[in-house]
Biopython code that builds the backbone (N, CA, C, O; Angstrom):
import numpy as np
from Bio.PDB.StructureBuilder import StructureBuilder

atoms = [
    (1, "UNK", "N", (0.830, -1.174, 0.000)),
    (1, "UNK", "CA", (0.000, 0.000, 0.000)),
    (1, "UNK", "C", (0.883, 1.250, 0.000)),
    (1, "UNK", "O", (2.030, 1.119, 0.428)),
    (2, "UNK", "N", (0.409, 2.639, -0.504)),
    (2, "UNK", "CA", (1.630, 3.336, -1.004)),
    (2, "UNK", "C", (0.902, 4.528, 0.136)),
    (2, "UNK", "O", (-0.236, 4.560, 0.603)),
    (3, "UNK", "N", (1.627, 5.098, 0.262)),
    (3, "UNK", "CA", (2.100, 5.865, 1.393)),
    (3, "UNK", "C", (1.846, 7.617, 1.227)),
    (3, "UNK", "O", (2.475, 8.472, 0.603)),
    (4, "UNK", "N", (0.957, 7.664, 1.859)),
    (4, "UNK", "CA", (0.298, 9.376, 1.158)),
    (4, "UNK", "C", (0.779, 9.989, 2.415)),
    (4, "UNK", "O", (-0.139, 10.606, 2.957)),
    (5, "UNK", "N", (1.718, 10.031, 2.968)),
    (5, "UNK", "CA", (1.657, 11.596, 4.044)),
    (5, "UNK", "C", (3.005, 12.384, 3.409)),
    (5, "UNK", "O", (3.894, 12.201, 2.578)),
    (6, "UNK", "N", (2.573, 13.312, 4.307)),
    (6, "UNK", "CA", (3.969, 14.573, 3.356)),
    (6, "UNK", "C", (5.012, 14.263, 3.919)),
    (6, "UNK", "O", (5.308, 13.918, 5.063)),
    (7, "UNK", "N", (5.717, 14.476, 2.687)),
    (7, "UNK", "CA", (7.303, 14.034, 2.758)),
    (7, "UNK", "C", (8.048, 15.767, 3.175)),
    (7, "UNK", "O", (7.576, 16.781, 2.659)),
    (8, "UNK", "N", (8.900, 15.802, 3.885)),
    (8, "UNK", "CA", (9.894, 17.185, 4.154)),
    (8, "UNK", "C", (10.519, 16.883, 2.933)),
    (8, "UNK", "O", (10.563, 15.727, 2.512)),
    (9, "UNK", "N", (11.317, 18.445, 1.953)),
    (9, "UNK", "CA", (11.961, 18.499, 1.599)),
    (9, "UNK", "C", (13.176, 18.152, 1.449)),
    (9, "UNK", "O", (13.765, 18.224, 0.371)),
    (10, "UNK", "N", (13.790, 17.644, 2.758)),
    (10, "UNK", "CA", (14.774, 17.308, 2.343)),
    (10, "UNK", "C", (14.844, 15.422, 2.311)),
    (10, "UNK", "O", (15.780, 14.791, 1.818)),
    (11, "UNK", "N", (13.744, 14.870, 2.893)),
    (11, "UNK", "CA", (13.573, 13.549, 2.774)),
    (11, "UNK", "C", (13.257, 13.534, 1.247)),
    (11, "UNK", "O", (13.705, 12.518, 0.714)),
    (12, "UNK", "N", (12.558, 14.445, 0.328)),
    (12, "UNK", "CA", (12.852, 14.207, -1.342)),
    (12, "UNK", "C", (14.352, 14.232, -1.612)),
    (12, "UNK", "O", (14.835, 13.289, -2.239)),
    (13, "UNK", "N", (15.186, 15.301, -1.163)),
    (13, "UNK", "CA", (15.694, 15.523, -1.769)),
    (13, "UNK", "C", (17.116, 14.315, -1.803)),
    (13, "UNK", "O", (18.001, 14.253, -2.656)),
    (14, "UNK", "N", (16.951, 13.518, -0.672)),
    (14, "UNK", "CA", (17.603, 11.829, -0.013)),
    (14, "UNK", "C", (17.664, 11.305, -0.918)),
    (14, "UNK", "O", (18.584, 11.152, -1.721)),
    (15, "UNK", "N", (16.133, 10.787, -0.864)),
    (15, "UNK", "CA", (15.652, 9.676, -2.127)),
    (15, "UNK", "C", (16.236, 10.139, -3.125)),
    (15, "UNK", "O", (17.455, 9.964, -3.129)),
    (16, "UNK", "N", (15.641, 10.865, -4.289)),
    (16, "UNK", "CA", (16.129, 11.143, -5.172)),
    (16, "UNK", "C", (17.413, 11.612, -5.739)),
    (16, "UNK", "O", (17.384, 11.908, -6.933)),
    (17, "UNK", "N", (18.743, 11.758, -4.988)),
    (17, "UNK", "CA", (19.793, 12.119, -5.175)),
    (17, "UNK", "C", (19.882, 13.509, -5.503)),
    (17, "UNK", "O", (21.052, 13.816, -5.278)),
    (18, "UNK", "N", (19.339, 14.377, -5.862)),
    (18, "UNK", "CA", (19.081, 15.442, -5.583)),
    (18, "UNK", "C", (19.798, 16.366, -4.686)),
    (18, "UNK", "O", (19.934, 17.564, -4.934)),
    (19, "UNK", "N", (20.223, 15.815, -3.705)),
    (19, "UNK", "CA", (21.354, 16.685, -2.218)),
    (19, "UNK", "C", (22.854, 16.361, -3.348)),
    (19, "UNK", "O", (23.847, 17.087, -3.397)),
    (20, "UNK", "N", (22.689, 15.415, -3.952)),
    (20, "UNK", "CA", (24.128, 15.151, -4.570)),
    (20, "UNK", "C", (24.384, 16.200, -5.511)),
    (20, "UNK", "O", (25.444, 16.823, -5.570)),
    (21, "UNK", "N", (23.332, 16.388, -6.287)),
    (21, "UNK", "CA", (23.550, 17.536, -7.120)),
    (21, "UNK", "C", (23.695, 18.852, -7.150)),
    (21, "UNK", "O", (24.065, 19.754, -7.902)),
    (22, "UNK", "N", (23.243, 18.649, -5.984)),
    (22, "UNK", "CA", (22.619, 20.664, -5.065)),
    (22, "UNK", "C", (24.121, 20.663, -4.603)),
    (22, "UNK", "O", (24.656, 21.726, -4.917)),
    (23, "UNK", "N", (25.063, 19.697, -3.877)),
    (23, "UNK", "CA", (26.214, 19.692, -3.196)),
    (23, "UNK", "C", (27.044, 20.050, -4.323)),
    (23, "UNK", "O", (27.663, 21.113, -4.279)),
    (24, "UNK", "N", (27.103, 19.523, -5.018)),
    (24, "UNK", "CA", (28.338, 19.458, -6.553)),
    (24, "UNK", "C", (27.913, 21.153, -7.023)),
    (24, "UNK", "O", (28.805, 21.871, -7.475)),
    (25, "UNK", "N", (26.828, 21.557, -6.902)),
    (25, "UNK", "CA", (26.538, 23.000, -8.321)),
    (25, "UNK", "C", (27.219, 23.511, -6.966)),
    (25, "UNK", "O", (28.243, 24.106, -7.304)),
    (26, "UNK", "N", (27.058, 23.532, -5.345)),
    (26, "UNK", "CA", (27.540, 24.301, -4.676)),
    (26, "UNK", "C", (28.840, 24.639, -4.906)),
    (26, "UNK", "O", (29.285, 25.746, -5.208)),
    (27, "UNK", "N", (29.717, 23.089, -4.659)),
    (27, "UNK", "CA", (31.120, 23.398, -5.383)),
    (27, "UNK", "C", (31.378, 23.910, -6.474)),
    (27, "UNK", "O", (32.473, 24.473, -6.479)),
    (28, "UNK", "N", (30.600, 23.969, -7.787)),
    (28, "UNK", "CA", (30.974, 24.388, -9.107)),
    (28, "UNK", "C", (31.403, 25.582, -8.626)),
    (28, "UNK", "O", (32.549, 25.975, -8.408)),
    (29, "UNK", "N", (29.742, 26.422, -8.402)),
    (29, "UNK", "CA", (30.249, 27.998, -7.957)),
    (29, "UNK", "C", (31.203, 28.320, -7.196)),
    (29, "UNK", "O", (32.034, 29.049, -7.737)),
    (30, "UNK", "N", (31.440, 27.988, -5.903)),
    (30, "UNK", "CA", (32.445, 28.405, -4.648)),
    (30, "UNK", "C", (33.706, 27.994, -5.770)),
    (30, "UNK", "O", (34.531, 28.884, -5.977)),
    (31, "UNK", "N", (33.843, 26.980, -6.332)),
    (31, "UNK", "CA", (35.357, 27.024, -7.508)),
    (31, "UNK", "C", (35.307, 27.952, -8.281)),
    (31, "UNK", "O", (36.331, 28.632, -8.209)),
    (32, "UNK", "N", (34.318, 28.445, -9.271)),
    (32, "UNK", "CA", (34.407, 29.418, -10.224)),
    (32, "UNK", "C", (34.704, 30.564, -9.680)),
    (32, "UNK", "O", (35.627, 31.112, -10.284)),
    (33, "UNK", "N", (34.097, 31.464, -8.323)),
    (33, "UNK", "CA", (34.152, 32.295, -7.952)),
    (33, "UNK", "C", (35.766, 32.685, -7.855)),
    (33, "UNK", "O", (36.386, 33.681, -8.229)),
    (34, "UNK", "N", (36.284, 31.109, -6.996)),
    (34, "UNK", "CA", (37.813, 31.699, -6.147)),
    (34, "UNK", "C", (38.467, 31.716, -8.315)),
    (34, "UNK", "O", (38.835, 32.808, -8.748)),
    (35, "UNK", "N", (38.481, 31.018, -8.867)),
    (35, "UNK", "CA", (39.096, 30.857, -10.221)),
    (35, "UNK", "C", (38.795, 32.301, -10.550)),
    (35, "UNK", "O", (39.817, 32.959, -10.741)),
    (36, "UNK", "N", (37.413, 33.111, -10.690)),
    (36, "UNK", "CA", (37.394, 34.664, -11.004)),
    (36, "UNK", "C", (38.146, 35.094, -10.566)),
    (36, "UNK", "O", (38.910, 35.725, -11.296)),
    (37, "UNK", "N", (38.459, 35.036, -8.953)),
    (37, "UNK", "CA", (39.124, 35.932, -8.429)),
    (37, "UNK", "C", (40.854, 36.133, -8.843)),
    (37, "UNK", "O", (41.586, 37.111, -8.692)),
    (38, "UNK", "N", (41.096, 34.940, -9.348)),
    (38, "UNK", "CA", (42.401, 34.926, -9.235)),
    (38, "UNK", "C", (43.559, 34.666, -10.361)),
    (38, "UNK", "O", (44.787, 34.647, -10.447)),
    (39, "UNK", "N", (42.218, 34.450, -11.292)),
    (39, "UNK", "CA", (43.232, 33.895, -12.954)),
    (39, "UNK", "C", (42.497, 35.474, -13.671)),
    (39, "UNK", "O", (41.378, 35.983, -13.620)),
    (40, "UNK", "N", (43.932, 35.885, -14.376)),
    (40, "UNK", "CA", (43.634, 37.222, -15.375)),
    (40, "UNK", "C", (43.082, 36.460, -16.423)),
    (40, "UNK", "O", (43.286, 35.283, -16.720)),
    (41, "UNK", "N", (42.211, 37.472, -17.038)),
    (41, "UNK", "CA", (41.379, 36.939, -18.130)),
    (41, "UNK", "C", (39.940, 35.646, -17.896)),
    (41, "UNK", "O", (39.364, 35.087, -18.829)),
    (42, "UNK", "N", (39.682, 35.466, -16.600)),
    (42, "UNK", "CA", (38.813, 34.345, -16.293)),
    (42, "UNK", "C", (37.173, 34.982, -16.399)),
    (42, "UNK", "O", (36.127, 34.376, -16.167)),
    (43, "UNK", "N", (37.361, 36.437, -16.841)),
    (43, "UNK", "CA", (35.903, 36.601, -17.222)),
    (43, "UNK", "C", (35.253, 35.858, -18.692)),
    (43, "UNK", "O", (34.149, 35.757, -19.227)),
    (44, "UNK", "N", (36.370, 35.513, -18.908)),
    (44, "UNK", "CA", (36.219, 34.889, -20.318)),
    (44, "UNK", "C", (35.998, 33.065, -20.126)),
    (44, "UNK", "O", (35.881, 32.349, -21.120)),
    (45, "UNK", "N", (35.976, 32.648, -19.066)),
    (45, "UNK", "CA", (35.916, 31.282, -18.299)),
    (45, "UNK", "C", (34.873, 31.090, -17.377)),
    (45, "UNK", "O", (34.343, 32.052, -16.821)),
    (46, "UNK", "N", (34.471, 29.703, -17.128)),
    (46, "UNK", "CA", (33.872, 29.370, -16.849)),
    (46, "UNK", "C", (34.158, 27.654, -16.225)),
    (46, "UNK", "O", (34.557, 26.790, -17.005)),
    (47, "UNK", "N", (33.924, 27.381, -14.931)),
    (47, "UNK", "CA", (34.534, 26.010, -14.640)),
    (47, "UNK", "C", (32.835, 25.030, -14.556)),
    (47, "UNK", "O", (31.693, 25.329, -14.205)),
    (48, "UNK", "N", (33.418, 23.946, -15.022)),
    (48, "UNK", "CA", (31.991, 23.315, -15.116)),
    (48, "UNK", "C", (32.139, 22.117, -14.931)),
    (48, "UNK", "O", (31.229, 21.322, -15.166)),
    (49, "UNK", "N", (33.423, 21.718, -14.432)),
    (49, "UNK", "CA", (33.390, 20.446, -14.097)),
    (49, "UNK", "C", (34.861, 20.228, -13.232)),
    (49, "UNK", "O", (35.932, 20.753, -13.538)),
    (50, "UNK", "N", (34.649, 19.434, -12.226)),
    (50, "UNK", "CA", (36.202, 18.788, -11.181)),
    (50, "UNK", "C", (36.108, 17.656, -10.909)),
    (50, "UNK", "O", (35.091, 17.232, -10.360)),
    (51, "UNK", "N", (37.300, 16.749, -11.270)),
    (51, "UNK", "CA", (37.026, 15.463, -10.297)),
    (51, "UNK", "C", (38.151, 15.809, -9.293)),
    (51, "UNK", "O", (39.051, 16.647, -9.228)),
    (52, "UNK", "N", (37.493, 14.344, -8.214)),
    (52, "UNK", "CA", (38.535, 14.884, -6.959)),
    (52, "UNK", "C", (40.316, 14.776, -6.819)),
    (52, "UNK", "O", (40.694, 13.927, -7.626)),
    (53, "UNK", "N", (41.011, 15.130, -6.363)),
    (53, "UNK", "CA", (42.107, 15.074, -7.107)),
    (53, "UNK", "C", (43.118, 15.426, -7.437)),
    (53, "UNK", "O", (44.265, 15.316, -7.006)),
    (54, "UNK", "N", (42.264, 16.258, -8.945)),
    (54, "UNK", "CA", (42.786, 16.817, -9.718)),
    (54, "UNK", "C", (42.651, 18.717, -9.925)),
    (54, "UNK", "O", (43.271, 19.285, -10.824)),
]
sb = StructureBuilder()
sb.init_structure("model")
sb.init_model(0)
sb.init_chain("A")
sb.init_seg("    ")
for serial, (resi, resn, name, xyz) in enumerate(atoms, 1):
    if name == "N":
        sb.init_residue(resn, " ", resi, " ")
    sb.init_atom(name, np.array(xyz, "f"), 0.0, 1.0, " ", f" {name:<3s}", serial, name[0])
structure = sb.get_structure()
């Protein structure tokens, strides 16, 4: 039998992996920002991807 009461936001956001993705765009930005700050010419850039690492 399926289960009708309200779910909290962040119990969707569990299930669905969703926190994984919200976590990663967090890092994109907080990287792009410090990369603005600090490479000449990075208005012309954009970071859109990191693995760990590297």
């Amino acid at each position: 039998m399926r289960d009708h009461r309200p779910q909290t936001t962040g119990d969707i956001l569990e299930e669905t992996g969703l926190n994984n993705i919200q976590q990663r765009a967090i890092a994109l930005s907080q990287l792009n920002k410090a990369v603005k700050q600090h490479v000449n010419g990075a208005e012309h850039c954009r970071v859109s991807n990191y693995r760990q690492g590297y």
